[in-house]
N, C-alpha and C positions, 0 to 999 in steps of 0.2 A: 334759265338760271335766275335767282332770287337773291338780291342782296337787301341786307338791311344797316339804317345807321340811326344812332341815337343822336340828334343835334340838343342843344343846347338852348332855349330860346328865351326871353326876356319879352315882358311888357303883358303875359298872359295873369289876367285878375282872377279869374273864377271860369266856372265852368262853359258859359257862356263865349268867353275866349278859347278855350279849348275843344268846342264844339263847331266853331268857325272855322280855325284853321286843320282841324281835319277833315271838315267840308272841303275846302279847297282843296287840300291835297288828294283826297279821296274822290275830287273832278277830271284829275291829270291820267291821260293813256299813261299807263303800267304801273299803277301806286296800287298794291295788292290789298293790306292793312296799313292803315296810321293808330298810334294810339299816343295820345298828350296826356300830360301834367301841368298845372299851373303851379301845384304846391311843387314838384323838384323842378319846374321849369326845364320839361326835355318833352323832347318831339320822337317819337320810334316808328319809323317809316321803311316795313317792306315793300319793295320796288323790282322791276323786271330792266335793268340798266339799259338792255337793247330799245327799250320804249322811251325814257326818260333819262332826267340825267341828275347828280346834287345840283348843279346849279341850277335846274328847274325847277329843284324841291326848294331850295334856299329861295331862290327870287318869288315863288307862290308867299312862303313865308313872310318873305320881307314885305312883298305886296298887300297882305293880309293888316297891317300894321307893325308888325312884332319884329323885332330884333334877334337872329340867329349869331349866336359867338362861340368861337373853341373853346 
């Protein structure tokens, strides 16, 4: 089964930021697709929950430099 979630994310400039932190996410067991925005600032991350989990999406993020918020 496949869920997806849109976060939220701040501190992304340009493409260059948005191409980092879907590297990371797209390094983690069960991140299917990621796709970023730096202009709406959101993160869209298909995932397999049995593999992974948000808080491993969120802490990759947080790790990456960037700020995930509701």
């Amino acid at each position: 089964m496949t869920e997806s979630v849109t976060l939220t994310v701040t501190g992304m400039k340009c493409g260059g930021c948005e191409a980092n932190v879907t590297g990371k996410l797209s390094a983690l067991d069960g991140v299917i697709s990621t796709a970023a925005s730096f202009k709406d600032n959101t993160v869209t991350i298909d995932y397999d929950p049995d593999q992974t989990t948000l808080d491993i999406l969120t802490n990759t993020i947080t790790g990456a430099g960037f700020t995930v918020t509701d």
